[in-house]
N, C-alpha and C positions, 0 to 999 in steps of 0.2 A: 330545390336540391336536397337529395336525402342523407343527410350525415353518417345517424346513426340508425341503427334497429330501434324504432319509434316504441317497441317493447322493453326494449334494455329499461334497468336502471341505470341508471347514471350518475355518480360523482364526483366532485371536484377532485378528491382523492386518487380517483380511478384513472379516469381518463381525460378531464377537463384540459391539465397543463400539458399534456402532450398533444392531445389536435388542435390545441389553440396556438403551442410552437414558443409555448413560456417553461423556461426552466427552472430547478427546483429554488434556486437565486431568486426569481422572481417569486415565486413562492413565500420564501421566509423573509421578503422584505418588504410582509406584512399589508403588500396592496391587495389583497384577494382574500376575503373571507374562510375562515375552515371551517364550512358547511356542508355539507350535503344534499342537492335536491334530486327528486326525482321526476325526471322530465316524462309528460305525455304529449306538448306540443307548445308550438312559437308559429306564428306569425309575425311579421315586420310591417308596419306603418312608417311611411316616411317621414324626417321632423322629430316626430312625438311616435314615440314606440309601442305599439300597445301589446301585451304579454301572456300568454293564456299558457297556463301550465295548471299542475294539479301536485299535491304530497308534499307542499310548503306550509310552513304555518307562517303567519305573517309576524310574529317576532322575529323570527329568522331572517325575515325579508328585510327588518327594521333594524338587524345587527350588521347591514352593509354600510359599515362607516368610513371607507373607500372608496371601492371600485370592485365592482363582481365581474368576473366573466362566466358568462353562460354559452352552453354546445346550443345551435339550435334545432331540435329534429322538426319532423315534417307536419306532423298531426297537433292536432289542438285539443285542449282538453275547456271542461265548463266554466270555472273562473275566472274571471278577470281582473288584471291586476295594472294599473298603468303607475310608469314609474315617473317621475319629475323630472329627470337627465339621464340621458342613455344614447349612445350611438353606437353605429354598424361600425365594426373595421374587419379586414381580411385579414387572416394565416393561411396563406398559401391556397389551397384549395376548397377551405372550411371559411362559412360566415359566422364568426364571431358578436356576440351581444356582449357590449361594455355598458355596465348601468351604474349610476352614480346617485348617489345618495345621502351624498357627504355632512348635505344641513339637517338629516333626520327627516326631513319632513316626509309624509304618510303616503304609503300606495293608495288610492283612491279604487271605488269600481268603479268601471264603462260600461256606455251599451254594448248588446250584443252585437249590434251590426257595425262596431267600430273595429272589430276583433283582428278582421284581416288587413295583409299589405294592399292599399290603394293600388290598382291597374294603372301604369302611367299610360295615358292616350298617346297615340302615336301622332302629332302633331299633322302627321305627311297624308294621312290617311291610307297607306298601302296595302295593307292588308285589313280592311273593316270586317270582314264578317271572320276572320281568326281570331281577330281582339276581341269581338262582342262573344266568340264562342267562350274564351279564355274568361271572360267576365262572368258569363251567363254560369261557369263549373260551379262561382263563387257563391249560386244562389239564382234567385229573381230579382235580386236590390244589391249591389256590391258600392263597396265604394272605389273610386277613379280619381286621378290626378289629372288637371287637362294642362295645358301650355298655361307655364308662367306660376306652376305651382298651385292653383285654384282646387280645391279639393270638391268634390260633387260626389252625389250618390246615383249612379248608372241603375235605370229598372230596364231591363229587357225580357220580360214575360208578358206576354200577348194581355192577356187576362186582368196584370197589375196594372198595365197601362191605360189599358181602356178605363177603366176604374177609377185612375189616378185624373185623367185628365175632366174630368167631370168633378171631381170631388174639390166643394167649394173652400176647403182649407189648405186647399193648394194655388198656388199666384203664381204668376207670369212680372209681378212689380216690384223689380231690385228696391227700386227709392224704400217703396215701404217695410217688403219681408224677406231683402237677404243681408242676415246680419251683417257680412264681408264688405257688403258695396256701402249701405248705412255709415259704417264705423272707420271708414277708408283703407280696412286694410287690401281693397282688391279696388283699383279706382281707372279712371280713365288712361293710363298710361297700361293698362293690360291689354296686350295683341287682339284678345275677341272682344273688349269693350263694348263696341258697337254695338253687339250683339244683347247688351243688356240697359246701357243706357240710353237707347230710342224710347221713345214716348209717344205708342201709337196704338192702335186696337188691341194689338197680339200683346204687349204689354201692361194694356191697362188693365184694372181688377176689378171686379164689382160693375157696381152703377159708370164708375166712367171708362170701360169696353163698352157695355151697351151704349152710352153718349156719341161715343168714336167711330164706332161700327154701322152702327144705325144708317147714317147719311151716305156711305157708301156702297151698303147693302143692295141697293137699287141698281146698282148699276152692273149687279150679276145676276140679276131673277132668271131662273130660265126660258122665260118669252126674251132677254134681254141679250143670252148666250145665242139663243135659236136665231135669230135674225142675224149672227156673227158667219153663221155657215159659210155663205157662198162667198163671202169676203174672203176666210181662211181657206175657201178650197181655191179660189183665185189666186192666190197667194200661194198657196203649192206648187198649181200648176206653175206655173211661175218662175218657183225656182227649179221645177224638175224640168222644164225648158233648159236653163240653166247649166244644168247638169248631163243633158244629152247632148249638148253642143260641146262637152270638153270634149278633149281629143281622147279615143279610143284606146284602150288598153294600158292606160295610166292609173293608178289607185288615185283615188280621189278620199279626200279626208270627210267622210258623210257629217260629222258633228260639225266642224267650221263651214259646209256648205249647206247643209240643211236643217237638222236637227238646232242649231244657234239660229241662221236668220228669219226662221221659219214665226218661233214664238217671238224676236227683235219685232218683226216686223208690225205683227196681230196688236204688241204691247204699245208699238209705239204709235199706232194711228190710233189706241184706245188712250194713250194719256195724250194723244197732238205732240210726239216729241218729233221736231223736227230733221230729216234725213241726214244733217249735216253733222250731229250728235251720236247717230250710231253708233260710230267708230268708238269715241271717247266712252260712250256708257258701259258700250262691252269690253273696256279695258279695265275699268273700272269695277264693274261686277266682278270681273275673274276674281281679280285681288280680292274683292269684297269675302269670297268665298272661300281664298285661299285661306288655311287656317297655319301655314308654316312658312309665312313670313315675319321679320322681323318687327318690334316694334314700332322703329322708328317708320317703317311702309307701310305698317297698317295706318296708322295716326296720318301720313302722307296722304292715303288715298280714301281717310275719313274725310279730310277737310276737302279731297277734288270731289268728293260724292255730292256733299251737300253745297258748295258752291255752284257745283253743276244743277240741281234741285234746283237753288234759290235760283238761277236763272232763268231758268224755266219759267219759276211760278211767277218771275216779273216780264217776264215775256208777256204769260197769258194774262196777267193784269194788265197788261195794254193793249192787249189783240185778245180777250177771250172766244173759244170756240168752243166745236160741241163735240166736247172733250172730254175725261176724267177728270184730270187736271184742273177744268176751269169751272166744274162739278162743285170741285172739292173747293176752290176758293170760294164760290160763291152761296157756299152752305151754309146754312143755319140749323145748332145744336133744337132740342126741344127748349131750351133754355132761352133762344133767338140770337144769343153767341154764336160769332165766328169761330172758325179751329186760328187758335194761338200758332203764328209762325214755325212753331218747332214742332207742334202737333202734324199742322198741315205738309211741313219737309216729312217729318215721322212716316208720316202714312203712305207718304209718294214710296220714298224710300221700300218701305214693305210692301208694299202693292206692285210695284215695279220691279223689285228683285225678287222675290216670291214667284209672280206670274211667269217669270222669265226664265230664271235657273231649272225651276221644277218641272217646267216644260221640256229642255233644253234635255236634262237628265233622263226624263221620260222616253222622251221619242231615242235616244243614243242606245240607252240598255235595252229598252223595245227590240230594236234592231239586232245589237249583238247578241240578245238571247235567241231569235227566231232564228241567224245566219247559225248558230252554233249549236242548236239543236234541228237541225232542219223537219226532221218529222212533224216539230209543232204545225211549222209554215204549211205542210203538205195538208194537214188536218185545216188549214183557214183555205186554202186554196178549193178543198173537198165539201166543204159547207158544213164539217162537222163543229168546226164554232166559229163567233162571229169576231170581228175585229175588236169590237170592245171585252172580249172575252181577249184578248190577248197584252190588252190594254191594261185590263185590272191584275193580273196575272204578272205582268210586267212592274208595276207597282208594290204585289207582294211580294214577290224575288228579290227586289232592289229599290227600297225607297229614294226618288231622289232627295231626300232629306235626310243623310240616315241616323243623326242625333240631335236634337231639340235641346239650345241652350239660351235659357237655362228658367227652368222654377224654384220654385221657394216655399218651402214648409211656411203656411202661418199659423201655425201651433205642432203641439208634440203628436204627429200620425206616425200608424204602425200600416207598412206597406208590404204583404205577404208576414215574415218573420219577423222582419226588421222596424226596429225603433227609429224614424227620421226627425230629428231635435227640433223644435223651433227657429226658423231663421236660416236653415240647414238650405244649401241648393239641393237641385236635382237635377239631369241628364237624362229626359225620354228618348228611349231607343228603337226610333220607327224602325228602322231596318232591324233590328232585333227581334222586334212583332213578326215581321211580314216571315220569318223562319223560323219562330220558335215550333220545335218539334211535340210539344206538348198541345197545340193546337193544331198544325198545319200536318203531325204526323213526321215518322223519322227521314220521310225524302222530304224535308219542307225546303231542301236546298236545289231541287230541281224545278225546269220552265216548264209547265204542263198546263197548257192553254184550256182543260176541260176541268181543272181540280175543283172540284166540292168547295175549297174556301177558298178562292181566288178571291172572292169580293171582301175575305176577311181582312182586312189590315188595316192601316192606321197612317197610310200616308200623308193624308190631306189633313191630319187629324180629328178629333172627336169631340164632341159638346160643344159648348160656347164658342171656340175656338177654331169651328174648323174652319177650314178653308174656304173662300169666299169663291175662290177661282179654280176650282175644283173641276165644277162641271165645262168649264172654257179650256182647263191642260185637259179632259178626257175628249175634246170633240178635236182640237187641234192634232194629237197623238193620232187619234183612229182615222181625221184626213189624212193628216201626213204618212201614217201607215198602211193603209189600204192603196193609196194611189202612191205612193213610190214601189211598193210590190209589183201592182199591177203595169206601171211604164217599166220598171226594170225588172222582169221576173228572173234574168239571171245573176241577180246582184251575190255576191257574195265576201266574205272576210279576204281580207287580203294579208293580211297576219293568224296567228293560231287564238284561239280564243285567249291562250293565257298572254298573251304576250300586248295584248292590251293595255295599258297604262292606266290606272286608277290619278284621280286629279291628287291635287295636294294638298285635301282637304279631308278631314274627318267628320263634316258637316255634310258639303256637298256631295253627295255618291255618282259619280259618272265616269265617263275617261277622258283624259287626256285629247286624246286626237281619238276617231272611226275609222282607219283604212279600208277600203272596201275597191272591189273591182263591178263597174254597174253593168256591162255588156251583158246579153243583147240589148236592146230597145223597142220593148214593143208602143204601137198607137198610143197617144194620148185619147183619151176619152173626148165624146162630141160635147158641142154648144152646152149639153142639159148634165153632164159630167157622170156620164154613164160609165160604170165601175168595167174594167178588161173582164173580158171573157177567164181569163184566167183564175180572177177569184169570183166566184159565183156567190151569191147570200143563201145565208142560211135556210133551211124552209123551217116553215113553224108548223 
């Protein structure tokens, strides 16, 4: 909000007690300094106020033996000044800075990248790619408030990220390097808890990720994907049966009937989850992902998650099969150790909701990017690109993951400009990557199935960390996308692209419900699941 002419000078004399709505009473009864500054900029941080102005001298600063009130204009200037007691209050249409200073004690400097007001996260996730825009103004590295007051440092630059996530003094392991979780000022009563104190691959650091990782790894090689195919294209057809038997000329919800049980289904005959548990896991995951429920529901549908898990896993301790699940119990580390109980829940947990949501997100936005730009479709139908061209494409537009919570500085790194402290989190912004216009170009916001950096993004993530199940959501997406085209080639939105509903998550990127109308119907594909005439393969 722009108060004043960020050129003016400024004085308490001048102008201070009139936009601030104090009269000259309040003046002479000595709460308010009779100083002078000259404002070139303010910032607000929430809490703790950080101050950047310029033409003070810090005696001056040190003669507020009250109460200062400061105009705040819009720009900022190079020094930094952080006070010990200070808060916002409102005059009328002006935001007012009240700073206190009463015990003497000394303005301190901050880093630079403390300077600006925290983005607060929009808990609901409604609008993700305004808020990453609004962050991204701030910089490459900004700092964000997420639900529950948790302060994090947001990178959303294609370039930082990649960089970031590779780089070994950077952690994934609250226990050890985030000061907040250590010290208990941020503990298991925080809404996304979950989210940091599991104890499984993604989390662990060093030597025990690769320990955790290791024994699971096998069970994604791609001889291990490859032999998944005709399972997942059975399982399409399947449900696109399904889906030509509703009655005609009704919207049908495409995410709850296909884009959801599509990967339910591939996940669950890979960990052996029994059919009668569907229901419950997918009720379970939603919440898992919503990120704008209450405490008391998250902590509710933490403890159904993992009683659901341990059941499982004593299921398959009495009946093992040839399963993930019974994979995983019956591992042995390099060490000849078992995974520890909350290890082995750990990993279900991420293996499982991972595989599942990211899939789920994929094939959804897939869809309503190709219905709401139709040109692309006509270009995969024309053999000018291929399905998995539309695949990774889809991926950079809209990561189903589009912020990664949360890492942890373990030591003092400088990421672009910014100084990130020791013990400090961080907030990677996949979705931020897959559009920063500094890479991807100033349309980095449009579906363009042939773009030059489609393959560029960072959804599965990068280095040690990426994703294991990567190459199982790109073959699952390109069956399920290619043959729901092909049976329904006149599928279309049955709503306006905008009027979509984004989920209630700032994590998970998808929508709400797909409305879609599927009419006509063409042939299902023969015995050997020969692609409809309608999309032809690419020639090479």
């Amino acid at each position: 909000m722009i108060l004043t002419d960020p050129h003016k000078r400024l004085t308490f004399r001048q102008k201070s007690y009139r936009q601030c709505g104090l009269s000259q009473r309040n003046r002479s009864d000595s709460r308010i300094p009779d100083f002078g500054i000259a404002w070139t900029g303010f910032e607000v941080r929430s809490e703790i106020l950080n101050i950047r102005w310029g033409g003070i001298r810090r005696r001056d600063a040190r003669r507020a033996k009250h109460r200062a009130v400061f105009i705040i204009p819009p720009q900022a200037a190079p020094d930094l000044l952080l006070c010990r007691e200070a808060c916002l209050v409102l005059h009328g249409p002006h935001r007012v800075l009240v700073v206190s200073d009463a015990d003497g004690g000394e303005m301190v400097s901050v880093p630079t990248g403390a300077s600006r007001c925290p983005i607060v996260i929009d808990a609901s996730g409604q609008d993700i790619h305004a808020e990453i825009a609004r962050i991204r103004e701030q910089g490459p590295v900004a700092e964000v408030e997420l639900p529950g007051g948790v302060k994090a440092w947001s990178v959303t630059s294609y370039e930082e990220i990649r960089k970031l996530l590779v780089d070994p003094r950077v952690s994934k392991d609250a226990y050890q390097h985030w000061n907040a979780w250590r010290s208990g000022e941020v503990g298991p009563e925080w809404p996304l808890a979950i989210w940091v104190s599991v104890q499984n691959m993604v989390t662990a650091y060093g030597e025990e990720h690769t320990r955790l990782r290791k024994p699971v790894a096998t069970a994604f090689t791609a001889r291990g994907v490859t032999a998944l195919r005709p399972r997942v294209a059975e399982l399409t057809e399947g449900l696109l049966d399904e889906l030509a038997a509703l009655p005609a000329g009704e919207a049908v919800d495409l995410r709850e009937r296909f884009a959801h049980p599509l990967p339910m289904a591939v996940m669950s005959e890979l960990f052996g989850i029994p059919g009668h548990c569907h229901g419950a896991l997918h009720r379970i995951i939603k919440t898992f992902f919503s990120t704008a429920i209450t405490q008391e529901e998250a902590q509710d549908n933490v403890r159904l998650l993992y009683a659901t898990m341990a059941d499982l896993v004593a299921e398959k301790r009495l009946a093992p099969g040839e399963d993930l699940t019974s994979l995983l119990i019956a591992v042995r580390t390099d060490d000849g150790a078992a995974l520890s109980e909350k290890e082995l829940i750990d990993n279900l947990i991420l293996l499982y909701t991972a595989g599942y949501e990211t899939t789920v997100n994929l094939i959804d936005n897939a869809v309503a990017a190709l219905l709401s730009r139709p040109g692309e479709l006509d270009r995969l139908r024309k053999g000018e690109a291929r399905w998995a061209d539309a695949v990774e494409e889809a991926l950079r537009l809209d990561a189903p993951g589009a912020h990664s919570v949360l890492r942890y500085a373990v030591e003092d790194i400088t990421v672009g400009d910014t100084l990130i402290r020791k013990g400090d989190a961080i907030m990677v912004s996949y979705a931020a990557a897959g559009r920063d216009p500094q890479w991807h170009g100033p349309e980095a916001h449009r579906f363009d199935v042939t773009r030059p950096t489609r393959r560029d993004h960072l959804s599965f993530g990068h280095g040690t960390h990426y994703c294991l199940g990567a190459q199982l959501a790109r073959m699952e997406a390109e069956i399920g996308l290619s043959r729901l085209f092909a049976r329904f080639p006149g599928l279309t939105l049955a709503v306006a692209p905008d009027e979509l509903r984004p989920q209630s998550s700032f994590i998970s990127n998808g929508h709400q419900e797909l409305p879609v109308h599927l009419a006509p119907v063409a042939c299902p594909p023969g015995p050997g699941g020969t692609a409809s005439p309608a999309v032809r393969p690419r020639s090479r």
